[in-house]
C-alpha positions in Angstrom: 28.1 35.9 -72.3 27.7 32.5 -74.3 30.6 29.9 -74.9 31.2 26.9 -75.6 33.8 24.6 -74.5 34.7 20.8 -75.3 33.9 17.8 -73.4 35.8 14.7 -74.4 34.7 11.5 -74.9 35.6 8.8 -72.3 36.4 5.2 -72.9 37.2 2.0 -70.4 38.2 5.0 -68.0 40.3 6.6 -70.2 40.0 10.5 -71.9 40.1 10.0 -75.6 40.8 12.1 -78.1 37.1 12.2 -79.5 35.5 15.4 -78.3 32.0 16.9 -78.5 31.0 21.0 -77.6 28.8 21.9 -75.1 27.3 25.0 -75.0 27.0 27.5 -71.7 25.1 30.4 -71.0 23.9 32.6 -67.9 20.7 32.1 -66.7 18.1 34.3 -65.6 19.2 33.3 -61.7 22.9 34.2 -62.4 23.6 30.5 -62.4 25.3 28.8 -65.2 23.4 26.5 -67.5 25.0 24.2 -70.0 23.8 21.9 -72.6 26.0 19.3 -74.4 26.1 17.6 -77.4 26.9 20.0 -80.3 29.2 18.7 -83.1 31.0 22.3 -83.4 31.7 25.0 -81.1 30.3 27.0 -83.8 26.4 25.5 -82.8 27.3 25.2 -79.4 27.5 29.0 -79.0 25.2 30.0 -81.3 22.5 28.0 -79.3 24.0 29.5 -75.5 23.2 32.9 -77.1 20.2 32.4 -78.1 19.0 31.1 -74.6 20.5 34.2 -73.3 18.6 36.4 -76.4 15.2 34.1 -75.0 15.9 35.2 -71.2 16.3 39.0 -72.3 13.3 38.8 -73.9 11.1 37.1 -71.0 10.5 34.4 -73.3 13.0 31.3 -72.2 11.6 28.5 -71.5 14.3 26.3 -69.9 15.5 23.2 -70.9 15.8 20.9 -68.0 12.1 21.9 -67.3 11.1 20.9 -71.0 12.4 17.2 -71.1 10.5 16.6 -67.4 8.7 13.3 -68.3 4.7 13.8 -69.1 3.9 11.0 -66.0 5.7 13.5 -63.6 4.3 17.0 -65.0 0.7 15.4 -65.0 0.3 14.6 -61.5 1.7 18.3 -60.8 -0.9 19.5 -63.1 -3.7 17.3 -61.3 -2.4 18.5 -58.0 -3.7 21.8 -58.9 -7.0 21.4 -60.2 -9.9 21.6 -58.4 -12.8 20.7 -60.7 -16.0 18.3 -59.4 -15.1 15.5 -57.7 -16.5 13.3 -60.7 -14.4 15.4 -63.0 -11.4 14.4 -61.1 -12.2 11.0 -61.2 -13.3 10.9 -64.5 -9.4 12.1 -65.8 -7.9 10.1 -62.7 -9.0 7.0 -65.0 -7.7 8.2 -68.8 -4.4 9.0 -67.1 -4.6 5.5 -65.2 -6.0 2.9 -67.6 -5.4 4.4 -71.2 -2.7 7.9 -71.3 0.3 7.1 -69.2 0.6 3.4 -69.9 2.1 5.2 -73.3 3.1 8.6 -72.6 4.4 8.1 -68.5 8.2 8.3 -69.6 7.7 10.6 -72.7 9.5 14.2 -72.2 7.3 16.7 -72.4 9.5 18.2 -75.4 9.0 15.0 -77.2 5.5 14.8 -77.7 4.1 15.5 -80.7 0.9 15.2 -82.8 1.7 12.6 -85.4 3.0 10.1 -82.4 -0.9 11.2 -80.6 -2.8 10.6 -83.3 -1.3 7.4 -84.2 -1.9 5.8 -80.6 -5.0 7.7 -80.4 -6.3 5.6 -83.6 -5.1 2.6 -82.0 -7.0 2.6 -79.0 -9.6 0.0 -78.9 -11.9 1.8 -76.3 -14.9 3.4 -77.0 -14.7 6.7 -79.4 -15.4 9.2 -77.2 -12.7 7.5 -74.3 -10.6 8.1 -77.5 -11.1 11.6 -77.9 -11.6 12.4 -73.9 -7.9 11.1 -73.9 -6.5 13.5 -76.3 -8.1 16.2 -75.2 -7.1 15.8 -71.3 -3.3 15.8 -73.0 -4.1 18.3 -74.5 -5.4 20.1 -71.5 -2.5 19.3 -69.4 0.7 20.3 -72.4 -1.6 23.7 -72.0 -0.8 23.6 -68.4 3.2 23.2 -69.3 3.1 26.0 -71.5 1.5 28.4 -69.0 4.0 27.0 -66.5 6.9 27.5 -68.5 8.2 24.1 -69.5 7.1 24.3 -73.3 6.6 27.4 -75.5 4.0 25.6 -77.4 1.7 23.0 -77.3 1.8 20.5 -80.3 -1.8 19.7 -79.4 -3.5 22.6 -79.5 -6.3 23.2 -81.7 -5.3 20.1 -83.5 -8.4 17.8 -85.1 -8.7 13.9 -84.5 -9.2 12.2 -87.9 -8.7 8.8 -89.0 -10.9 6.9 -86.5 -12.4 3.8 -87.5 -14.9 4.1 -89.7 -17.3 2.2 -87.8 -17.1 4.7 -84.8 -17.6 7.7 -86.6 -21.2 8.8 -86.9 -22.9 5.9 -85.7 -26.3 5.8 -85.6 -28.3 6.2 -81.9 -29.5 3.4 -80.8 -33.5 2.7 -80.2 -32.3 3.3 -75.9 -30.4 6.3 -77.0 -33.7 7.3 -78.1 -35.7 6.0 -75.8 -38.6 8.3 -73.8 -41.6 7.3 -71.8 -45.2 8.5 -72.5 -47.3 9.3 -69.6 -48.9 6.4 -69.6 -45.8 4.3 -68.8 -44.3 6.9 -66.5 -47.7 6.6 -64.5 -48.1 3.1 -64.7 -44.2 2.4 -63.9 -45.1 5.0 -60.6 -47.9 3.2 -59.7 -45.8 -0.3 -59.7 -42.8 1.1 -58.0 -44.9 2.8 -55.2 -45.7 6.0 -53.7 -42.3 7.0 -52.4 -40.1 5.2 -55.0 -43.0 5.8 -57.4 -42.9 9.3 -56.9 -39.2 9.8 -57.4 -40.3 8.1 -61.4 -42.8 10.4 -61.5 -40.9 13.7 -60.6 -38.3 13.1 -62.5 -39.9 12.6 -65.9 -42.3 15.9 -65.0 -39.5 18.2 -63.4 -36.5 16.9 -65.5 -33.9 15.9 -62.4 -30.6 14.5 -63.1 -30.3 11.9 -60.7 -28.0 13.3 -58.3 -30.5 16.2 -57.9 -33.5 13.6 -57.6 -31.4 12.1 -54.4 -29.8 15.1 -53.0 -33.0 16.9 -52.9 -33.7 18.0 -49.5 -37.4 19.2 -47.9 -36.4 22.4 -47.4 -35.6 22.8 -50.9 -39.0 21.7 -52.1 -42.6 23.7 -52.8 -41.1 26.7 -52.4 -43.5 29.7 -53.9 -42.1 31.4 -57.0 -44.0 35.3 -57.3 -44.0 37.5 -60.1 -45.9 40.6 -60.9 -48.1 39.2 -63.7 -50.4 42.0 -65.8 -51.0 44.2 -62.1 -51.3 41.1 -60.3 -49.0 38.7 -59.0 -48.2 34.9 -60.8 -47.5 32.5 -57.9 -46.4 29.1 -58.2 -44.4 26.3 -56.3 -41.0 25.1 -57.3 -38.7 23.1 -56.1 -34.9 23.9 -55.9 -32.0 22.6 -57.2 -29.5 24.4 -54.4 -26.2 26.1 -55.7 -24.0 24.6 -53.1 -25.6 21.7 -52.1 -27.8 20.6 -54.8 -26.7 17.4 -56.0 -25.4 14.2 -54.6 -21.8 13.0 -55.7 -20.5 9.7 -55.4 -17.4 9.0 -57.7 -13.9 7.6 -56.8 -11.0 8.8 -55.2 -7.4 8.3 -54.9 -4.7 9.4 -52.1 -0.9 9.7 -53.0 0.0 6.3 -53.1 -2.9 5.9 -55.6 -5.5 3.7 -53.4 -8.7 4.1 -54.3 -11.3 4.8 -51.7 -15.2 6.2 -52.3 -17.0 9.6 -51.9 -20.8 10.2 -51.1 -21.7 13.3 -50.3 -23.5 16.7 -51.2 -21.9 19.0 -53.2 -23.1 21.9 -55.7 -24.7 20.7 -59.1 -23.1 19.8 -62.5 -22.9 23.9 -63.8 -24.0 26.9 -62.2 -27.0 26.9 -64.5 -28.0 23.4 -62.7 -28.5 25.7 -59.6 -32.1 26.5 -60.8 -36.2 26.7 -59.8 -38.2 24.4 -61.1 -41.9 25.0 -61.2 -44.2 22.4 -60.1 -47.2 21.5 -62.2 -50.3 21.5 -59.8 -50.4 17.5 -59.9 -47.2 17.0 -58.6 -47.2 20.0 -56.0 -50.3 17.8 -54.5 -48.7 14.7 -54.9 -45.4 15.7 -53.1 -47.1 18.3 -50.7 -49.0 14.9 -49.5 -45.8 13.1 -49.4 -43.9 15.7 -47.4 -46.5 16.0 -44.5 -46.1 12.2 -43.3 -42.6 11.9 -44.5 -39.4 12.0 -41.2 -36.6 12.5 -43.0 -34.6 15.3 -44.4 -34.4 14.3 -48.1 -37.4 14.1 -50.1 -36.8 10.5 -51.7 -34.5 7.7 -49.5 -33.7 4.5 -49.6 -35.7 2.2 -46.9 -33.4 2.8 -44.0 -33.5 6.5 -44.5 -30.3 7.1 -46.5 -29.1 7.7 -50.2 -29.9 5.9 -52.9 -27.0 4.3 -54.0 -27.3 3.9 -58.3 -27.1 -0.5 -57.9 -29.2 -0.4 -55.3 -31.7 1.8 -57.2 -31.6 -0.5 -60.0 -32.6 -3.3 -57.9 -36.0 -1.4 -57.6 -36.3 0.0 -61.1 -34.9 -2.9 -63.1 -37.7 -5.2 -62.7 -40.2 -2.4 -62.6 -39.7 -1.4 -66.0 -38.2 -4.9 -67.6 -40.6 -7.3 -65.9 -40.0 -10.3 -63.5 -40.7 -13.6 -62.9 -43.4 -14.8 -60.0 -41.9 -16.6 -57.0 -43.2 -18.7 -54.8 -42.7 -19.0 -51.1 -39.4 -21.1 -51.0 -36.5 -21.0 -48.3 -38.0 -18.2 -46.9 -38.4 -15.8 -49.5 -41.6 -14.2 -49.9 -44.1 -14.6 -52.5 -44.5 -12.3 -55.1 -46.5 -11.6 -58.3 -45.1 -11.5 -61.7 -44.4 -8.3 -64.0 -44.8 -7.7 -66.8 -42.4 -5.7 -68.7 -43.5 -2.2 -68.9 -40.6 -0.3 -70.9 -37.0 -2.5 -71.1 -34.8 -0.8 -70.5 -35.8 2.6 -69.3 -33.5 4.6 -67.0 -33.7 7.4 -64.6 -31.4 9.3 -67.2 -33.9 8.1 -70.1 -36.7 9.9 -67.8 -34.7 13.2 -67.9 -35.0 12.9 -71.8 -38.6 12.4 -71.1 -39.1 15.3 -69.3 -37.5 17.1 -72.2 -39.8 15.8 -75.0 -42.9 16.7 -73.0 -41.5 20.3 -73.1 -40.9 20.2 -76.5 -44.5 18.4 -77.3 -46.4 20.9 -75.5 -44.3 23.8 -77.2 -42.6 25.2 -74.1 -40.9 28.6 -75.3 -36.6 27.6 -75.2 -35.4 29.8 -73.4 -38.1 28.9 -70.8 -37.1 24.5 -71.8 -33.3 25.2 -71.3 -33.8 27.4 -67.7 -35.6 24.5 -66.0 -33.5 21.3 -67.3 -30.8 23.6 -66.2 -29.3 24.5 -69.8 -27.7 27.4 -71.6 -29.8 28.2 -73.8 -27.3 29.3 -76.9 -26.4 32.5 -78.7 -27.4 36.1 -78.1 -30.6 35.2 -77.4 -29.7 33.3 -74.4 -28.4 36.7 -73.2 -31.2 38.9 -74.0 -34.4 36.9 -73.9 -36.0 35.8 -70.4 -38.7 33.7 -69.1 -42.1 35.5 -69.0 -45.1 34.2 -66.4 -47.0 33.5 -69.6 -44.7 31.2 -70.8 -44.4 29.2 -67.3 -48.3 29.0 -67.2 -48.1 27.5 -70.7 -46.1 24.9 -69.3 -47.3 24.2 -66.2 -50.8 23.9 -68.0 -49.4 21.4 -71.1 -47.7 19.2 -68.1 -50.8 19.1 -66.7 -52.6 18.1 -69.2 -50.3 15.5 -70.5 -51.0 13.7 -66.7 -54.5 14.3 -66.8 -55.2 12.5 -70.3 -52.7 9.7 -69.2 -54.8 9.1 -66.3 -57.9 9.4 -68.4 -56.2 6.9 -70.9 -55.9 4.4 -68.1 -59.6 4.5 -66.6 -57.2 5.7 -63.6 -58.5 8.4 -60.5 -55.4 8.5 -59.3 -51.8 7.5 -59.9 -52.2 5.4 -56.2 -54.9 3.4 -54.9 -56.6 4.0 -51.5 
């Protein structure tokens, strides 16, 4: 049972006669827990019984657990997750370069949302760093209330207001909305070559992220897709996006002293609805079919020496494809070479993906058939009850067909690469 006894005050060595309560109570190990501080033995008991009345009831949360600092319950809490390695990364750096910089010493008992919000409105990083922060603190209080070192957390389901007003809302900007018509995807292809080229071209008429674009392996493309179709069967080639090994990663990682090394390597795509089939428009099956038969190595689109694309080194070859370049003499050995014209500043692989939707959407693709094969859920109950007929993916293999063939008609072209 609860009690409280006195603990006097000490000075220079000395007991005085100054004396404060602290409270004791049995805890659910048979141990004896104790808290001090209380200005009567009146609180001091009160408060031991109702940690007892808490432990009866399953619902004690205890206190030495509680004022653990935030630094040292978030690397527990990181310890245990096991999200994509990006993911990981991606919190790795809020926790390192914006969350514990404030909150490393906090207790975990003395956060609360007015202190949050105050430093969140503070922050001078981009908006959505801002909000990425609170909600990974949020995340991780979540953790210390499921493992038992808070009974609530102050953050859930709480709103950030109060951002500057220049952040909030902000218009897109004209390479937010950027997209490519056909004729620049084909004349960007044609620049960039028939292996590099075709990567440009794939993309913006399949839709790949860009770790799917690199990770993309031969056995994984112009496979058939068959469905009965009307008594007969619909047959077309896809290409796959694999479940477990669909998508090449490369992101940061950090050991337990906090160095920082790098990872490249396969792993499964962004969602399990990445892990998809897409089908192949009859230009590109050709164009990739032709590829594949003279091609040695195991991915479909490499760097020169046979390996991954890294992203910089990618840029190197898309950069002045799409922005232009100077000409160049032959000087100190370099090589001569024409100049560019610009084509489309600016334009990125990612900007291609938006391409590849906005095709869909101009050839009036059915949704549910538009979110399967960019690898989206497509929302609400409909998503659940509605399903991509043959029809529809004739319909779309025919507009995306016809959007090449006009482009190529548009530029007096035969084919996207000379003889």
């Amino acid at each position: 049972m609860a009690y409280a006894e006195k603990v006097f005050k000490v000075s220079k060595g000395q007991r005085t006669k100054k004396f404060t309560w602290r409270a004791r109570y049995k805890k659910p190990d048979g141990t004896w827990g104790s808290e001090p501080g209380f200005p009567t033995k009146a609180l001091a008991k009160e408060w031991g019984e109702q940690q007892e009345a808490a432990i009866r009831a399953g619902r004690w949360i205890d206190p030495d657990l509680s004022r653990k600092t935030f630094g040292s319950f978030a690397e527990e809490w990181m310890a245990v997750q096991k999200p994509r390695g990006r993911t990981t990364m991606n919190r790795r750096e809020r926790l390192t370069y914006h969350i514990l910089p404030r909150w490393k010493d906090t207790p975990l008992q003395a956060i609360n949302w007015f202190e949050v919000e105050a430093w969140a409105r503070g922050m001078t990083c981009a908006h959505s760093t801002t909000r990425e922060c609170v909600g990974l603190m949020s995340r991780i209080l979540t953790g210390a209330v499921d493992a038992r070192h808070l009974s609530v957390n102050p953050l859930y389901g709480r709103r950030l207001t109060g951002l500057p007003a220049e952040t909030t809302g902000k218009r897109k900007t004209a390479h937010e909305e950027m997209w490519a018509p056909p004729e620049v995807v084909l004349r960007l292809a044609r620049r960039m070559g028939p292996v590099n080229g075709l990567m440009v071209l794939s993309t913006a008429f399949l839709g790949f992220r860009w770790e799917e674009a690199v990770g993309l392996h031969r056995r994984n493309a112009l496979l058939k897709r068959r469905q009965t179709h009307s008594g007969e069967v619909f047959e077309c080639p896809v290409v796959r996006v694999d479940g477990d090994e669909g998508a090449l990663a490369e992101y940061f990682v950090y050991d337990q002293d906090g160095e920082r090394g790098v990872f490249r390597g396969l792993e499964p795509p962004k969602t399990p609805l990445s892990a998809r089939d897409i089908d192949v428009p009859p230009f590109l099956a050709e164009l990739l079919e032709k590829h594949l038969a003279g091609w040695p190595r195991e991915f479909v689109f490499t760097a020169p020496k046979g390996g991954w694309w890294w992203r910089t080194s990618w840029a190197d070859q898309m950069r002045p494809a799409a922005d232009g370049r100077d000409a160049r003499p032959t000087a100190r050995g370099l090589a001569v070479r024409e100049a560019w014209e610009p084509i489309m500043p600016g334009l990125t692989m990612r900007d291609l993906r938006h391409t590849h939707d906005t095709y869909q959407a101009q050839i009036g693709v059915h949704p549910v058939l538009a979110h399967e094969q960019m690898g989206h859920k497509y929302p609400g109950i409909k998503g659940t009850y509605q399903h991509p007929t043959p029809e529809m993916r004739k319909q779309r293999l025919a507009g995306l067909q016809g959007l090449y063939e006009r482009a190529l008609t548009d530029l007096g072209w035969e084919s996207v690469w000379e003889s």
